[in-house]
Phi, psi and omega in degrees: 000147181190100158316126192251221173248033183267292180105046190254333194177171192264151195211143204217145186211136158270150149230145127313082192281130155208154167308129164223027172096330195260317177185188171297129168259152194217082161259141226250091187280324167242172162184125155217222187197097214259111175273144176264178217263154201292332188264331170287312181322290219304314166285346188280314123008302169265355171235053167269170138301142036240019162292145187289138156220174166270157175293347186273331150314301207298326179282316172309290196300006184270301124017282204280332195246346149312312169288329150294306186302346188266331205284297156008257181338280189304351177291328223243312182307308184082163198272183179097325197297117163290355172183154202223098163277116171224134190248035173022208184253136168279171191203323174199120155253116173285088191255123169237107170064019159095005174260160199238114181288305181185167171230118201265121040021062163323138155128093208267158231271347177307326179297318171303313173317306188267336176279328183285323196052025181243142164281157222239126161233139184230178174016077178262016184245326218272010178250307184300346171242007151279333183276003208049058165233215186248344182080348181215170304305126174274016193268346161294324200283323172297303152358273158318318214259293181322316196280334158097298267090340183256030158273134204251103160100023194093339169324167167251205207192137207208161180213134209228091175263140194247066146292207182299298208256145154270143172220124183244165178219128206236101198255111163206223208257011151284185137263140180336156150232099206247144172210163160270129184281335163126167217317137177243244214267003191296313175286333190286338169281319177295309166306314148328294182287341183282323220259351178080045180253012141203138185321342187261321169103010179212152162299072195306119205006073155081319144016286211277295182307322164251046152248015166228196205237155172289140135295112181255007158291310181316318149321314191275321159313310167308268185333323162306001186293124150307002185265344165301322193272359164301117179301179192264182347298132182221192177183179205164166188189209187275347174297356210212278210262080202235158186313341201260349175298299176301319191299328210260333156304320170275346194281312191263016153295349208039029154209187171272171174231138163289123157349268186296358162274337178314284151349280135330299159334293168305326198253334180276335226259307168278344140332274177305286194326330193274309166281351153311279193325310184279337199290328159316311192254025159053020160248183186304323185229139168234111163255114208257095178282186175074168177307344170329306217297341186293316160354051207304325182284317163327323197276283184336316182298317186278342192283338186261003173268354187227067167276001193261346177243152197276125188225107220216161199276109193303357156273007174299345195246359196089013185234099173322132192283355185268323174235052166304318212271330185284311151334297177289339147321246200349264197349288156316302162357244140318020164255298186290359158283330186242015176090326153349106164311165160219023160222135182276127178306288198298358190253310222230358168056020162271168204265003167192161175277136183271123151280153183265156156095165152246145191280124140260128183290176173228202207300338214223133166292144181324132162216129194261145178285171181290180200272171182188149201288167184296098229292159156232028180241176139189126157229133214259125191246161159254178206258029168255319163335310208289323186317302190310322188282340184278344169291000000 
């Protein structure tokens, strides 16, 4: 289970794990998307940065999404389940001079535990940015293992989730490299919500953004953010690309901008980083996950901005673009069940690979299966599929 840094809901996944000799199968038995209640978003929203808040806010929200997440679990899980991974909600990642200090993870995991009678794995970034790396992305460790084998003619290969932050991971005849590239819907939403330009509170496929026109001072104004020319391994959030970002942006364009040109702006901002970062490293494939993919202008945009590359929805590869990130729980999951990293060093810029997270028991004492080596595969079925191949 995971909230991401849109903060809109909980994304929920059953997974299966087995062996098939070759590598791991991940079938995927459920899935949904659990929106949080219109008054938890609200507080939750407002005491992000760089807005103030208090510790006494800050333990009720601990509290109120622990609680979302367990009300989730008993909704979504189903019986059986042997350990129930939750990466809660981030609220701060803490980055100083491109090093990651710490990170915050809200939702606290006892709620889950006692509802669930399942043990609880938790704070699944915070061994790995202890080990000196950034905790992000972790969506590599997934990646890597689905990509595979699929670089085509020496080309790499690549996987793009477009959340609040985009972040991508790129597979070739190295080791992976994954970075966050910088806002995919995070500034474009925060602006959706302040001027009130659509009732969802996001530019609902794309709509908004292509009734208006780019500003390309503005545009040119954006691209100067240092955090684009930073090398990788890097990671970043809303501590950084937040509603006082744009304001500040505009304050030194000197004018206002219309709301859908704005939009349209924003949406290009995320575009070009994205095809900036890539276009060097030539690859073949982009399979592109998260609310983005919904994005007609976003998708289009990378697609004519990458024309040499094919760029498609990650389910073309088996991995639903909607519950990738939930996917990617289980997994760590079960890699730290078993003793396993669950984060790449050459990714995440830590000095070894770490298993990740902390245990809460649940009803029944901890008993960890014997350890087992890290898998170097990975292919992901939904479980009428899984069914079909065991028939």
């Amino acid at each position: 289970m995971i909230s991401g840094t849109s903060h809109d809901g909980i994304d929920v996944a059953v997974v299966d794990f087995r062996d098939d000799g070759e590598g791991l199968v991940a079938t995927v038995v459920s899935k949904a998307s659990v929106p949080y209640e219109d008054a938890l978003r609200s507080r939750l929203v407002d005491a992000l940065p760089p807005a103030p808040t208090t510790l006494e806010e800050v333990a009720q929200l601990d509290t109120l999404i622990g609680q979302a997440f367990a009300d989730a679990a008993v909704s979504e899980l189903g019986d059986g389940v042997d350990l129930v991974v939750s990466h809660g909600q981030t609220v701060y990642h803490w980055v100083r001079e491109r090093r990651v200090l710490g990170t915050l993870q809200l939702g606290q995991p006892a709620w889950i535990a006692e509802a669930t009678g399942s043990a609880v794995l938790s704070d699944v970034r915070i061994r790995d940015i202890v080990a000196g790396g950034q905790g992000a992305p972790l969506a590599s460790t997934l990646d890597q293992l689905v990509l595979a084998g699929r670089a085509v003619g020496g080309r790499p290969v690549a996987a793009l989730n477009l959340g609040g932050i985009s972040n991508v991971t790129v597979v070739g005849d190295g080791d992976p490299r994954a970075w966050d590239i910088g806002p995919a819907n995070a500034l474009i939403d925060a602006v959706v919500r302040e001027r009130g330009l659509h009732p969802s509170g996001y530019d609902a496929g794309g709509a908004i953004a292509a009734s208006g026109r780019v500003d390309d001072d503005l545009l040119a104004r954006l691209l100067r953010e240092p955090y684009y020319r930073l090398a990788a391994p890097k990671s970043t959030g809303k501590e950084l690309f937040h509603l006082a970002y744009v304001h500040d942006a505009l304050a030194r364009a000197g004018r206002e901008i219309d709301g859908a040109d704005l939009v349209a702006t924003l949406t290009e901002l995320t575009v070009r980083t994205i095809a900036d970062a890539l276009a060097p490293l030539d690859p073949a494939e982009l399979h592109v996950s998260g609310g983005g993919v919904h994005n007609a202008a976003l998708m289009d945009g990378l697609a004519r901005a990458l024309p040499a590359t094919r760029v498609g929805r990650s389910d073309l590869i088996g991995l639903g673009a909607d519950e990738k990130e939930a996917v990617l729980m289980a997994l760590i999951g079960w890699l730290s069940w078993h003793g396993a990293p669950g984060a790449l060093p050459s990714a995440t810029g830590a000095s070894s690979p770490r298993v990740l997270g902390s245990l809460t028991p649940g009803d029944r004492p901890l008993q960890l299966p014997p350890p087992r080596p890290a898998p170097q595969r990975l292919r992901v079925v939904a479980a009428d599929e899984d069914a079909a191949a065991d028939g």
